[in-house]
mmCIF file of the protein (N, C-alpha, C, O) and its ligand, coordinates in Angstrom:
data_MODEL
# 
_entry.id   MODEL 
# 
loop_
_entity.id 
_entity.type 
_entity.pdbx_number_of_molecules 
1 polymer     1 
2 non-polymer 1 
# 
_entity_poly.entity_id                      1 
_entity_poly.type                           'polypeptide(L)' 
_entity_poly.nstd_linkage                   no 
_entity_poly.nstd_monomer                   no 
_entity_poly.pdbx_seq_one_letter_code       
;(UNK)(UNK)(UNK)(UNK)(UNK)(UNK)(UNK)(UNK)(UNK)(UNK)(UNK)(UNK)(UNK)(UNK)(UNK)(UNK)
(UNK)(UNK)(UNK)(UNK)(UNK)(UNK)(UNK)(UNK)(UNK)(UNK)(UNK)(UNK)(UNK)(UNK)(UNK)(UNK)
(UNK)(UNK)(UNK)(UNK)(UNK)(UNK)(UNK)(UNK)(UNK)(UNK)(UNK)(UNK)(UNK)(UNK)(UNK)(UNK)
(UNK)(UNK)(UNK)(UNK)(UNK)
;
_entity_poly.pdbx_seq_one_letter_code_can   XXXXXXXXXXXXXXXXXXXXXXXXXXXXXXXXXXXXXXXXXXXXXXXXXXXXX 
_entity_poly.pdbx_strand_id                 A 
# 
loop_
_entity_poly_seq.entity_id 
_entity_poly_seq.num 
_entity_poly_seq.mon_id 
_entity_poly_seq.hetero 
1 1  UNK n 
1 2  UNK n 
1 3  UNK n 
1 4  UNK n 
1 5  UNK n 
1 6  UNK n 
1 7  UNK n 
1 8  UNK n 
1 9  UNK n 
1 10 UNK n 
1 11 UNK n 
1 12 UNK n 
1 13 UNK n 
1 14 UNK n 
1 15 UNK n 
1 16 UNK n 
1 17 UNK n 
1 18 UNK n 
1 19 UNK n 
1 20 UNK n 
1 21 UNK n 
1 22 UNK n 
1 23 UNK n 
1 24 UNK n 
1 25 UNK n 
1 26 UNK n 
1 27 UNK n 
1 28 UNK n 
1 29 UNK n 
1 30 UNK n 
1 31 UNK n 
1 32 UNK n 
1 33 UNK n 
1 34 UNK n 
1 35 UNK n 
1 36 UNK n 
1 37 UNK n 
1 38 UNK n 
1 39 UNK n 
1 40 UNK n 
1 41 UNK n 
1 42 UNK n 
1 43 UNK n 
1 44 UNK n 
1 45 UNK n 
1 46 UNK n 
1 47 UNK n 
1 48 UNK n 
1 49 UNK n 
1 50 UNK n 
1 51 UNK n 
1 52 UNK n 
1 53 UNK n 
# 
loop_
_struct_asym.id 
_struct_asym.entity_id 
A 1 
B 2 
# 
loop_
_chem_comp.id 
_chem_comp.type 
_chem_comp.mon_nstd_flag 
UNK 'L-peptide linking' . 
ZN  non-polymer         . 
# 
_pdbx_entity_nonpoly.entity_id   2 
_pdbx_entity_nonpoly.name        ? 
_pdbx_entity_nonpoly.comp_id     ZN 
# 
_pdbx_nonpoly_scheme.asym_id         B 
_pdbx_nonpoly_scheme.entity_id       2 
_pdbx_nonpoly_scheme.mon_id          ZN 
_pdbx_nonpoly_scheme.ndb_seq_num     1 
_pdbx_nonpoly_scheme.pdb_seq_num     101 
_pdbx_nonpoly_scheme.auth_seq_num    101 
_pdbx_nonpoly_scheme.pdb_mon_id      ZN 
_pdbx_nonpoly_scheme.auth_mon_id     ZN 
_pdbx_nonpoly_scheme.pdb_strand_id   A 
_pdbx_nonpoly_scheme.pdb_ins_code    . 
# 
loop_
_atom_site.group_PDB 
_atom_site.id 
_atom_site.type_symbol 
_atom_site.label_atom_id 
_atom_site.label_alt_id 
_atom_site.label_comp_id 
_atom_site.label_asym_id 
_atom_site.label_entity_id 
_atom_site.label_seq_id 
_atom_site.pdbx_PDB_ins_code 
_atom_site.Cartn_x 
_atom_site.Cartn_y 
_atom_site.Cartn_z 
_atom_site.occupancy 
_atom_site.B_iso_or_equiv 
_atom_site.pdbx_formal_charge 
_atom_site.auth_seq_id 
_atom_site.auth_comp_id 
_atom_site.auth_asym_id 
_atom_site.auth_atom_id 
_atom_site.pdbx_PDB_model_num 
ATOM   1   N  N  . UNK A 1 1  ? 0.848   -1.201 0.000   1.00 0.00 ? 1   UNK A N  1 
ATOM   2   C  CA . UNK A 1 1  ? 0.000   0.000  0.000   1.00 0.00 ? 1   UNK A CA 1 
ATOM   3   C  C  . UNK A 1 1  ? 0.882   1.249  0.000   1.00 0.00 ? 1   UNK A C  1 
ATOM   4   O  O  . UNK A 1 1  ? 1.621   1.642  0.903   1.00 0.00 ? 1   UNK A O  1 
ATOM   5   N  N  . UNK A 1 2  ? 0.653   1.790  -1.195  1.00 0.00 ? 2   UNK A N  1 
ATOM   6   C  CA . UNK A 1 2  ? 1.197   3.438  -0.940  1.00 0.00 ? 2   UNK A CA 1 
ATOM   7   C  C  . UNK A 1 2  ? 1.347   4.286  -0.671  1.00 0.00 ? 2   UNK A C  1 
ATOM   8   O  O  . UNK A 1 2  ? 2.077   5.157  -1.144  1.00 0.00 ? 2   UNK A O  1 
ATOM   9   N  N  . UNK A 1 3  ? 0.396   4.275  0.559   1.00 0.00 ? 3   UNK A N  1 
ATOM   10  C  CA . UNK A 1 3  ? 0.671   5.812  1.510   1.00 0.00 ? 3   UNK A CA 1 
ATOM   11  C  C  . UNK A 1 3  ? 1.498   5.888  2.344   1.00 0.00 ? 3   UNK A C  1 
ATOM   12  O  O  . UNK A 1 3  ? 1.770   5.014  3.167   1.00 0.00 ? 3   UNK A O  1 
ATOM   13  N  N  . UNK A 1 4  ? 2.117   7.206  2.199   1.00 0.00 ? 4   UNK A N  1 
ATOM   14  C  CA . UNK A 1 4  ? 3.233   7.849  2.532   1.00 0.00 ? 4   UNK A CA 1 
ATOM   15  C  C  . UNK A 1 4  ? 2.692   8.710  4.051   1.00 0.00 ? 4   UNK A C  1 
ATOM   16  O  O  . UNK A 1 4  ? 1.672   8.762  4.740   1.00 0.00 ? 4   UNK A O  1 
ATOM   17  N  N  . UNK A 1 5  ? 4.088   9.318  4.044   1.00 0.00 ? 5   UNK A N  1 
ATOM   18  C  CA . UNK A 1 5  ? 3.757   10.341 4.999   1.00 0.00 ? 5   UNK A CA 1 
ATOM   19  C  C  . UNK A 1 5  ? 3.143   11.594 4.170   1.00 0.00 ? 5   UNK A C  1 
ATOM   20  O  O  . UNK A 1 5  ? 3.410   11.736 2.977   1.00 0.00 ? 5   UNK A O  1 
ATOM   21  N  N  . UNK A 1 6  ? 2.439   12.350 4.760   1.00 0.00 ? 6   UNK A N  1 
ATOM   22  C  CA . UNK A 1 6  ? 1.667   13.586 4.128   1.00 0.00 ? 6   UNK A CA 1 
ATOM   23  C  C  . UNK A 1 6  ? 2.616   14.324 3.548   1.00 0.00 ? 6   UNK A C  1 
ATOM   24  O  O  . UNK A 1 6  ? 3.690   14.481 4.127   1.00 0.00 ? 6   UNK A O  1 
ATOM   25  N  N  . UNK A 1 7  ? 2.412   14.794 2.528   1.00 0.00 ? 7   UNK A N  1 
ATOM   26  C  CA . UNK A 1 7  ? 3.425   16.219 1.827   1.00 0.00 ? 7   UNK A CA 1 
ATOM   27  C  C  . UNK A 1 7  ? 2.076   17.100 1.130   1.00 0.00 ? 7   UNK A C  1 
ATOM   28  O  O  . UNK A 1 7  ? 0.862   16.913 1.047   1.00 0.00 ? 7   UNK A O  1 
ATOM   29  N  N  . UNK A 1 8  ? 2.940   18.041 0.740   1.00 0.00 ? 8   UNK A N  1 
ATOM   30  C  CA . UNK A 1 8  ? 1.477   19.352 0.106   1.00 0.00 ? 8   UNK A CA 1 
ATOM   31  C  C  . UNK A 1 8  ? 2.398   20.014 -1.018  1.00 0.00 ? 8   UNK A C  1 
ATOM   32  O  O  . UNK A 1 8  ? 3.579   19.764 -1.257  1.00 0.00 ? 8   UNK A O  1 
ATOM   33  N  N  . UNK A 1 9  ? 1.462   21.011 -1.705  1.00 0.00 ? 9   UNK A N  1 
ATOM   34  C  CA . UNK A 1 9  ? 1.827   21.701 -2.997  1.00 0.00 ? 9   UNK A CA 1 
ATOM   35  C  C  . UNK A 1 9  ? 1.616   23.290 -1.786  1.00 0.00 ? 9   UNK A C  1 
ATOM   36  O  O  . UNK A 1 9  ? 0.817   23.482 -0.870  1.00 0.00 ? 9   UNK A O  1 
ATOM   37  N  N  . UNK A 1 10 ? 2.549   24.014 -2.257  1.00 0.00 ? 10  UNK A N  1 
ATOM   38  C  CA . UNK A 1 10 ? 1.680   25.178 -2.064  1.00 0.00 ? 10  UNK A CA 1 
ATOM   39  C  C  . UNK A 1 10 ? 1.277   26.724 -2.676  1.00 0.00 ? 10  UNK A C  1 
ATOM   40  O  O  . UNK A 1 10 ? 1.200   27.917 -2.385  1.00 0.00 ? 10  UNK A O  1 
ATOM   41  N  N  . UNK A 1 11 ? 1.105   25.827 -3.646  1.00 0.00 ? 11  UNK A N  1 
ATOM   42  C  CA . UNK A 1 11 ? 0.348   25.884 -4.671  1.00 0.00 ? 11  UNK A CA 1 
ATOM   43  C  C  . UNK A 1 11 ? -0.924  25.186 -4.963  1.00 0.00 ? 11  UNK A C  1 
ATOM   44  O  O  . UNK A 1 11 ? -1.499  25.253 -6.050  1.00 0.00 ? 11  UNK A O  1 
ATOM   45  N  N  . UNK A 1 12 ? -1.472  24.288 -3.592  1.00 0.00 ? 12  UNK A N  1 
ATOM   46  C  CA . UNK A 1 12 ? -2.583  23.854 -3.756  1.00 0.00 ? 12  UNK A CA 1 
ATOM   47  C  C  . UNK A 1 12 ? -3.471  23.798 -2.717  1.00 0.00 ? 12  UNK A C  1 
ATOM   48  O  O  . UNK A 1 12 ? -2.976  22.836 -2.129  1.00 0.00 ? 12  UNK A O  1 
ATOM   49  N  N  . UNK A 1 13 ? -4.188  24.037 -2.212  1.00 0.00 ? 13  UNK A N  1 
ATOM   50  C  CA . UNK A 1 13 ? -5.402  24.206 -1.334  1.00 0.00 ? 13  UNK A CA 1 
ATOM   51  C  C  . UNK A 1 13 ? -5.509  22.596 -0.837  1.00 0.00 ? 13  UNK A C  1 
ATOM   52  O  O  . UNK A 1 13 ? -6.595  22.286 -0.346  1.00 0.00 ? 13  UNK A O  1 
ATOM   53  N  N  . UNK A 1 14 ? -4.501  21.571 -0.918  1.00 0.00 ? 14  UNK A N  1 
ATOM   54  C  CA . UNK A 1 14 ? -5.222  20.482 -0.712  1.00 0.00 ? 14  UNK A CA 1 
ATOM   55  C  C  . UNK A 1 14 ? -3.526  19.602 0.355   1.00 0.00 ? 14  UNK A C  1 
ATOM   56  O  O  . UNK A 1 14 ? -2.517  20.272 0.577   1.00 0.00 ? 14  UNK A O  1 
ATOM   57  N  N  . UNK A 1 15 ? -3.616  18.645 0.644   1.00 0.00 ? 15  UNK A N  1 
ATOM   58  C  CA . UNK A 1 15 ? -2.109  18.082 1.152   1.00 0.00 ? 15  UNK A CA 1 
ATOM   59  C  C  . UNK A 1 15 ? -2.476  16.537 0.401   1.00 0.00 ? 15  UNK A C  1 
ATOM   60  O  O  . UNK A 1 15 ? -3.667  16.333 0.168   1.00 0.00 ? 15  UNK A O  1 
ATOM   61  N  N  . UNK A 1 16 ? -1.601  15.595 0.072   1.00 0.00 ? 16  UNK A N  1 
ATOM   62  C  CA . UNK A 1 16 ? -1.608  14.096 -0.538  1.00 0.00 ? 16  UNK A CA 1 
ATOM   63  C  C  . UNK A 1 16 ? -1.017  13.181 0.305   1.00 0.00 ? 16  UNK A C  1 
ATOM   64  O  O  . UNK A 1 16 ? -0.056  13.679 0.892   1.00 0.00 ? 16  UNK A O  1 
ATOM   65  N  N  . UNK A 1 17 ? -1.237  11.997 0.594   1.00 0.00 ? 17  UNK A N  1 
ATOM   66  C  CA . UNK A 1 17 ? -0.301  11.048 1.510   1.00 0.00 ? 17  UNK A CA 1 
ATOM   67  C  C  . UNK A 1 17 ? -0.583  9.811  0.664   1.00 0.00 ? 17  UNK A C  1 
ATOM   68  O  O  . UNK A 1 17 ? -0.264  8.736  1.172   1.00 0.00 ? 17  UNK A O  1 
ATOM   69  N  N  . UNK A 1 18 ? -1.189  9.797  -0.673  1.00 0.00 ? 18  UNK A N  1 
ATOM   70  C  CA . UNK A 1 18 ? -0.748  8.603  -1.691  1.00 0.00 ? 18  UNK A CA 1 
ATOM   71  C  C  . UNK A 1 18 ? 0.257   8.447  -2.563  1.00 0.00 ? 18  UNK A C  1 
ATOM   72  O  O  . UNK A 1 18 ? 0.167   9.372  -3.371  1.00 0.00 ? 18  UNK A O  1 
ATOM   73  N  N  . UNK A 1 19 ? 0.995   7.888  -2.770  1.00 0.00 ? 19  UNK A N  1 
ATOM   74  C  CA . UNK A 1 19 ? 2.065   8.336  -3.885  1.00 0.00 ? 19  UNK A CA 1 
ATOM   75  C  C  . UNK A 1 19 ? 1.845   7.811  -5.381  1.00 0.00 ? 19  UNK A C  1 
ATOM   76  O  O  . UNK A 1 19 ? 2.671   7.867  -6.292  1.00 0.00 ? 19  UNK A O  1 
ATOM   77  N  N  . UNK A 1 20 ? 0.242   7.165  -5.444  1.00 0.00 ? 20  UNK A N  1 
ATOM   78  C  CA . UNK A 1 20 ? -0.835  6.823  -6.814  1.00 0.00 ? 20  UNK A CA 1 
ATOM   79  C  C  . UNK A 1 20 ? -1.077  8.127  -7.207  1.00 0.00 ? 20  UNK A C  1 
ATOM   80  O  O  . UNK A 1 20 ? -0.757  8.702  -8.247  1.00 0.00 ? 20  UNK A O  1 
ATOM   81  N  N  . UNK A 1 21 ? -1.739  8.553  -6.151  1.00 0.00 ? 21  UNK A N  1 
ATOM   82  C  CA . UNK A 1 21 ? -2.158  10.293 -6.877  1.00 0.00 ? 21  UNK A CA 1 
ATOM   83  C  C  . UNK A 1 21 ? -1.343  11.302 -7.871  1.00 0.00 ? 21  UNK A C  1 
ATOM   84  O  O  . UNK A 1 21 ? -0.307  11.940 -7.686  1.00 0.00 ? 21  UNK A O  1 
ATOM   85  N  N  . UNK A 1 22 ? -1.917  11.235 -8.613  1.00 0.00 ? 22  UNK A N  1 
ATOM   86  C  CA . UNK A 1 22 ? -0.876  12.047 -10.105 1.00 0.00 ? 22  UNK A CA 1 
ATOM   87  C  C  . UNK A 1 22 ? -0.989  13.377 -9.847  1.00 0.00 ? 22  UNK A C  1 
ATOM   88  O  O  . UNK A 1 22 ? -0.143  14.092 -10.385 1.00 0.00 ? 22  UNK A O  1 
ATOM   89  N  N  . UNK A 1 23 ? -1.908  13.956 -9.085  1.00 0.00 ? 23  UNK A N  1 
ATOM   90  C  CA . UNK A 1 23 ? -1.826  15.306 -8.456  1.00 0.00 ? 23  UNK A CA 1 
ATOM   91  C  C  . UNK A 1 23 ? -1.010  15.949 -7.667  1.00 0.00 ? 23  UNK A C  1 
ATOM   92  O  O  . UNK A 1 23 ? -0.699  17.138 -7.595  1.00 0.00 ? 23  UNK A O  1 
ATOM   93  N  N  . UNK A 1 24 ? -0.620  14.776 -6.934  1.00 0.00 ? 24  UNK A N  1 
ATOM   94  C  CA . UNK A 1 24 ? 0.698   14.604 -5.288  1.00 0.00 ? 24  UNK A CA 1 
ATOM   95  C  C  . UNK A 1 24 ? 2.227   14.430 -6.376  1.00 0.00 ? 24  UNK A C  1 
ATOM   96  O  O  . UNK A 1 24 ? 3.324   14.971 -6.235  1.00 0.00 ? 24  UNK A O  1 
ATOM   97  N  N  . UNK A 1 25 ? 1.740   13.453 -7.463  1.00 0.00 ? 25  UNK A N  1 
ATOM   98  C  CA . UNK A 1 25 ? 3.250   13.328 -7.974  1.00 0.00 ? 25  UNK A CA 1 
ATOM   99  C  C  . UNK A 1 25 ? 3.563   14.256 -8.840  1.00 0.00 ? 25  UNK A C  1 
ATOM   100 O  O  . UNK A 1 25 ? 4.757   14.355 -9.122  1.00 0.00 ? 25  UNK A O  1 
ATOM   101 N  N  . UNK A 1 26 ? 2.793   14.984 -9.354  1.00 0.00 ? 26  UNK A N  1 
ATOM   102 C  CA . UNK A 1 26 ? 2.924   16.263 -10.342 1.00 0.00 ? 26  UNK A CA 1 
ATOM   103 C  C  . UNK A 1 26 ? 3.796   17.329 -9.584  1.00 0.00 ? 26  UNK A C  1 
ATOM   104 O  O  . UNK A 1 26 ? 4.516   18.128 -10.182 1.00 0.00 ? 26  UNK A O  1 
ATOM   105 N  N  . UNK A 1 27 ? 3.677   17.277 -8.297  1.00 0.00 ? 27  UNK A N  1 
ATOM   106 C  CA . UNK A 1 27 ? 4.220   18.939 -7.805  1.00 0.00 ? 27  UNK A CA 1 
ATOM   107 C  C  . UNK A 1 27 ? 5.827   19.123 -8.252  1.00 0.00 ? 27  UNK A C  1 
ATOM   108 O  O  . UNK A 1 27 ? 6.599   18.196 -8.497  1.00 0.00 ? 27  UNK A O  1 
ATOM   109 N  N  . UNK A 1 28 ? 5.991   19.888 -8.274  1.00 0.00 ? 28  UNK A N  1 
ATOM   110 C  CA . UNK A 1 28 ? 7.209   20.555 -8.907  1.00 0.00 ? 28  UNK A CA 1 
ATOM   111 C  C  . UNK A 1 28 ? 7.729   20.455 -7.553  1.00 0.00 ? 28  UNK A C  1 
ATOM   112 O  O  . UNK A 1 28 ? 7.073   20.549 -6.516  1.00 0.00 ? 28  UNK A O  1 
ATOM   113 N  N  . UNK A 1 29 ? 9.405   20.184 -7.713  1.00 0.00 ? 29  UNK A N  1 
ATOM   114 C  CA . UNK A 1 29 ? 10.162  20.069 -6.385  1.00 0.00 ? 29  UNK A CA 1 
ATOM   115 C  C  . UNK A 1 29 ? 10.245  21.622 -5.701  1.00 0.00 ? 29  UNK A C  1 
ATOM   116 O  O  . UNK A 1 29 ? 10.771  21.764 -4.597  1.00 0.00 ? 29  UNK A O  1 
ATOM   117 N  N  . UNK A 1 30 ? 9.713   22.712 -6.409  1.00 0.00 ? 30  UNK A N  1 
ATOM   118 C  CA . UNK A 1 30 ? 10.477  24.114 -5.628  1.00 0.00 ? 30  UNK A CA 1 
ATOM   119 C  C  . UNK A 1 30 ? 8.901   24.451 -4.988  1.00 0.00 ? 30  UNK A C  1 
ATOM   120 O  O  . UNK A 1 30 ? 8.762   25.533 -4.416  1.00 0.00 ? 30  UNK A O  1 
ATOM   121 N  N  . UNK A 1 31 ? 7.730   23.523 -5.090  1.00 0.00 ? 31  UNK A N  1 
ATOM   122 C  CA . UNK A 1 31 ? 6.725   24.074 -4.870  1.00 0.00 ? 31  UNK A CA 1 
ATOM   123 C  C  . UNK A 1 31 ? 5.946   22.733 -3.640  1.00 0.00 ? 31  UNK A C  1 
ATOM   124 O  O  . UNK A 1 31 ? 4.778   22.676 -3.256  1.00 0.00 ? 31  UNK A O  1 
ATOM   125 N  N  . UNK A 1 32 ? 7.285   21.673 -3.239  1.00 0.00 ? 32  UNK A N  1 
ATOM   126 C  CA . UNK A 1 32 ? 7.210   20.233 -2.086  1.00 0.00 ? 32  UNK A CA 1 
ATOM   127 C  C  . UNK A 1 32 ? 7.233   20.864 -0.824  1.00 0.00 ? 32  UNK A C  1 
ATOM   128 O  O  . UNK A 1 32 ? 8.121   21.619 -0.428  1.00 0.00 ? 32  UNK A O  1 
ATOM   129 N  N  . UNK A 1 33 ? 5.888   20.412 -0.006  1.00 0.00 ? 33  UNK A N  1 
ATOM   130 C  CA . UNK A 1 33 ? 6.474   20.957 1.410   1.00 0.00 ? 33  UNK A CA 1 
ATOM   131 C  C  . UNK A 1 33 ? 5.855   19.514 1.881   1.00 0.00 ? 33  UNK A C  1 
ATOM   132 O  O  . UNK A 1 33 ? 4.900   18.902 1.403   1.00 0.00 ? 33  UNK A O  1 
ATOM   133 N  N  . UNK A 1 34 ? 6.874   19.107 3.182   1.00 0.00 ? 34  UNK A N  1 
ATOM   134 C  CA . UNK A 1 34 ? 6.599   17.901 3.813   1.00 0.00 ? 34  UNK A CA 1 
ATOM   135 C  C  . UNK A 1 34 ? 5.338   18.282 5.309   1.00 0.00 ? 34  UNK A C  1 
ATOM   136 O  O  . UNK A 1 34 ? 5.041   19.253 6.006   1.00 0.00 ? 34  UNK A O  1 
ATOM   137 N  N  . UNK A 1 35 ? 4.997   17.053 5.191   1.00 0.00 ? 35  UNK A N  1 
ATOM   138 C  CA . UNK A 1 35 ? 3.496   17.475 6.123   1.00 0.00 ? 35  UNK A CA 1 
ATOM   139 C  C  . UNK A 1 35 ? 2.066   17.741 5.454   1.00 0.00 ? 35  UNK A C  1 
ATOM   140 O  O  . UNK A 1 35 ? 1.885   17.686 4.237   1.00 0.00 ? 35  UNK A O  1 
ATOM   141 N  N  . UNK A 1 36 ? 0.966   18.068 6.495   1.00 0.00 ? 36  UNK A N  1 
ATOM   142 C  CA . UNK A 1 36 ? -0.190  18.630 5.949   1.00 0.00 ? 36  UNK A CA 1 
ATOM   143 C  C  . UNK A 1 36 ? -0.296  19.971 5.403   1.00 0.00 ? 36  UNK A C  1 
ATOM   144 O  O  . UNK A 1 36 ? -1.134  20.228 4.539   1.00 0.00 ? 36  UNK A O  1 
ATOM   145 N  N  . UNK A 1 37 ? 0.438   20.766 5.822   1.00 0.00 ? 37  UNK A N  1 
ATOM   146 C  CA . UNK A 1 37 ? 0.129   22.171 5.909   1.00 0.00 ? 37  UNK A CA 1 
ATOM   147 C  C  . UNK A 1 37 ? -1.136  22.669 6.498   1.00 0.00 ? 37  UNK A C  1 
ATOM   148 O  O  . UNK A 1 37 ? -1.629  23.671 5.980   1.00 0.00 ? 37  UNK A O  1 
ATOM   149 N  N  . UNK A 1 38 ? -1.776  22.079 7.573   1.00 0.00 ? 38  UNK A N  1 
ATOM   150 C  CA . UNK A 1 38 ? -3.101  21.959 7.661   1.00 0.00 ? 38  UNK A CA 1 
ATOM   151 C  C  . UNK A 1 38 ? -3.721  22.224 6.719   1.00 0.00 ? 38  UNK A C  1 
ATOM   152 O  O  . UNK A 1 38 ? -4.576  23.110 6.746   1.00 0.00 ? 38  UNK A O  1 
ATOM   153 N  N  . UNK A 1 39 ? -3.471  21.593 5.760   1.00 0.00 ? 39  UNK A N  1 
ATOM   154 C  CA . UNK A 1 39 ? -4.890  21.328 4.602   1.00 0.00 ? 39  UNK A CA 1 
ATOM   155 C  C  . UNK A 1 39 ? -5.829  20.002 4.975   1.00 0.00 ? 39  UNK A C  1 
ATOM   156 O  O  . UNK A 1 39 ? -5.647  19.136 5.830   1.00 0.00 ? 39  UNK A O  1 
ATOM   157 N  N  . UNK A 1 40 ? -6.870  20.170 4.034   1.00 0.00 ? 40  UNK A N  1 
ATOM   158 C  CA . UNK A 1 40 ? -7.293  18.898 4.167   1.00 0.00 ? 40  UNK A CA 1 
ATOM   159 C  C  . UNK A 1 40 ? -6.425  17.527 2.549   1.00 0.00 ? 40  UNK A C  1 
ATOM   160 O  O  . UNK A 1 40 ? -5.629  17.732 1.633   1.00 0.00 ? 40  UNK A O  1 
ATOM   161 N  N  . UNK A 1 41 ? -7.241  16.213 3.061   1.00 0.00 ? 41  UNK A N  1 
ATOM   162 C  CA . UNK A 1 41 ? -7.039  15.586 2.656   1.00 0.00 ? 41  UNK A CA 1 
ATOM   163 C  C  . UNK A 1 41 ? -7.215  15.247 0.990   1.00 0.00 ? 41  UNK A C  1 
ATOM   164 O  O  . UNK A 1 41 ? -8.019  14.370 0.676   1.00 0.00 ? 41  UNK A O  1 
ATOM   165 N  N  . UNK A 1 42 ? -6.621  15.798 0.174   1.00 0.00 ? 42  UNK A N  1 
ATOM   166 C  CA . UNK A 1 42 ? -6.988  15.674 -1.517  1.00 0.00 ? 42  UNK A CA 1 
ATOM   167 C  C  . UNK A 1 42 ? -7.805  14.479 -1.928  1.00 0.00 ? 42  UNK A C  1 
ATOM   168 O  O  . UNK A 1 42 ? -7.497  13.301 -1.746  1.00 0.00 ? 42  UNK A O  1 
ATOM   169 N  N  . UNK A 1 43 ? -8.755  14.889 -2.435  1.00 0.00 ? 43  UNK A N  1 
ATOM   170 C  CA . UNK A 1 43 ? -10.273 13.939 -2.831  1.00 0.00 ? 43  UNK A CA 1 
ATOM   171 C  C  . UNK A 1 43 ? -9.531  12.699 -3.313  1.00 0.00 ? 43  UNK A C  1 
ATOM   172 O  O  . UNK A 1 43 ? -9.724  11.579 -2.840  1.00 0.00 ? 43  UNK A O  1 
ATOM   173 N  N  . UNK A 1 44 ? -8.686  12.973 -4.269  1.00 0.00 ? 44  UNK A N  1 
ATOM   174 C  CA . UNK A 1 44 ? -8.034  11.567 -4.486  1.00 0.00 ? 44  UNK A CA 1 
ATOM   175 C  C  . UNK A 1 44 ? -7.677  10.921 -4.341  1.00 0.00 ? 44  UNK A C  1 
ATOM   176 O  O  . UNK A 1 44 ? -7.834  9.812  -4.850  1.00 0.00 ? 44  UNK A O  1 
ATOM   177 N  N  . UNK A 1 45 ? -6.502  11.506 -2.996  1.00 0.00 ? 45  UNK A N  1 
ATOM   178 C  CA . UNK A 1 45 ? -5.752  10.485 -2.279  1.00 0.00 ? 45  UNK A CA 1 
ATOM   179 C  C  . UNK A 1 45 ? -6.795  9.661  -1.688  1.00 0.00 ? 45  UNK A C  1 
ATOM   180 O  O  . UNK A 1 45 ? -6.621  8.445  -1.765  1.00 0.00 ? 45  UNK A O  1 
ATOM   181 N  N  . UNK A 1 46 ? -7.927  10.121 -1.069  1.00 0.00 ? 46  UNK A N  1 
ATOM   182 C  CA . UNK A 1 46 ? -9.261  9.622  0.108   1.00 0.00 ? 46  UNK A CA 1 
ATOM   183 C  C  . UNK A 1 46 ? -9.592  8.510  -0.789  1.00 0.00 ? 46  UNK A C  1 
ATOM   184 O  O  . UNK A 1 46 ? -9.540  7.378  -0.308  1.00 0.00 ? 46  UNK A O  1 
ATOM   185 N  N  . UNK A 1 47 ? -9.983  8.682  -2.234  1.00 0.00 ? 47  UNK A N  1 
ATOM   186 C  CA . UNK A 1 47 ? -10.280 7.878  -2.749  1.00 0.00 ? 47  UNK A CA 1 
ATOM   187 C  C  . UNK A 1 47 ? -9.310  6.632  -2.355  1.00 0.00 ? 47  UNK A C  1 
ATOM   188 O  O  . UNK A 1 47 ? -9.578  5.661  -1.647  1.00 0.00 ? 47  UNK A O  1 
ATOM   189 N  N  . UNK A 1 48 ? -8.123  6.953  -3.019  1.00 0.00 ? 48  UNK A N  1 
ATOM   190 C  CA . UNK A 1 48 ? -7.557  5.690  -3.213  1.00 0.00 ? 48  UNK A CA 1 
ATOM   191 C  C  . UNK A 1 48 ? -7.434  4.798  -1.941  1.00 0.00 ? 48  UNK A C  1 
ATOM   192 O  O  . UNK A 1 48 ? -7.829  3.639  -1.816  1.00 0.00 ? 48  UNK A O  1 
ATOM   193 N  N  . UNK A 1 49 ? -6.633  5.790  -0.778  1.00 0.00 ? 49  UNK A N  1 
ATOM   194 C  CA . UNK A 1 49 ? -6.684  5.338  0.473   1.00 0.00 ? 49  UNK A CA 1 
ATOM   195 C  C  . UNK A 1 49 ? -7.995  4.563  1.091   1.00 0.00 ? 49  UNK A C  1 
ATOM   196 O  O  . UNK A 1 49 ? -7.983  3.642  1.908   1.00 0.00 ? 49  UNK A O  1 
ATOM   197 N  N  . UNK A 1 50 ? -8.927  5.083  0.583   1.00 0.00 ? 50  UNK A N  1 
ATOM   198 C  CA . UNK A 1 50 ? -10.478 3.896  0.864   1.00 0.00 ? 50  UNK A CA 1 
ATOM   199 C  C  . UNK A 1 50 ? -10.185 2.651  0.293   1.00 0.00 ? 50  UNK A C  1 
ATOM   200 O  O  . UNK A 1 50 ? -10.621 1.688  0.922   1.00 0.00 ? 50  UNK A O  1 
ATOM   201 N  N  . UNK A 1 51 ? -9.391  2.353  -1.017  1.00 0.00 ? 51  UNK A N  1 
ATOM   202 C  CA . UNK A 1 51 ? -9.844  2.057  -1.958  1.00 0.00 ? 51  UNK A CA 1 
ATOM   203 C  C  . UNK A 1 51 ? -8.819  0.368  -1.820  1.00 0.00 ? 51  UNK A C  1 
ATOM   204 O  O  . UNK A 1 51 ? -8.798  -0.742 -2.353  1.00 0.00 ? 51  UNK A O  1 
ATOM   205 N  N  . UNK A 1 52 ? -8.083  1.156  -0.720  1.00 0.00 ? 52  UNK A N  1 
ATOM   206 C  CA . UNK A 1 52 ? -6.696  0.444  -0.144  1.00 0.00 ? 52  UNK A CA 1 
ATOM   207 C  C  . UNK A 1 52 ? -5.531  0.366  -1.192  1.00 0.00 ? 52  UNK A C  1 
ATOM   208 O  O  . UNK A 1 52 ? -4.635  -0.444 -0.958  1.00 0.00 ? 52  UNK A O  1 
ATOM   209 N  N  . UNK A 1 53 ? -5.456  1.189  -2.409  1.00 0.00 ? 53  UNK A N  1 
ATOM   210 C  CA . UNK A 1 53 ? -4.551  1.505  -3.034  1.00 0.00 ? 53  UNK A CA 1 
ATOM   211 C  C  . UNK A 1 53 ? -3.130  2.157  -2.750  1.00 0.00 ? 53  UNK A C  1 
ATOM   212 O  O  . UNK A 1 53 ? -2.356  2.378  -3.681  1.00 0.00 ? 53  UNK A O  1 
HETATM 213 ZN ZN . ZN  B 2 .  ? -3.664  13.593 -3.759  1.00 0.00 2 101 ZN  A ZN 1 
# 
């Protein structure tokens, strides 16, 4: 199973802890912050993480 520890864009309103999510793997390295950033959880990752992906 692929979840990671949380990282975020910030550049994005959202944080990822799947490393499936093409949204989480898209971020540009000058725009990686490790953690939530207290965001919430990106719809996708939730997905997958339900999904046990
Ligand atoms: Zn995500």
């Amino acid at each position: 199973m692929p979840k990671a520890y949380p990282w975020n864009s910030i550049l994005q309103p959202v944080h990822h802890d799947n490393t499936k999510c093409t949204e989480g793997n898209n971020i540009e390295k000058q725009y990686l912050r490790q953690g939530t950033g207290g965001k919430p959880l990106c719809k996708h990752c939730q997905r997958l993480d339900v999904a046990g992906q």
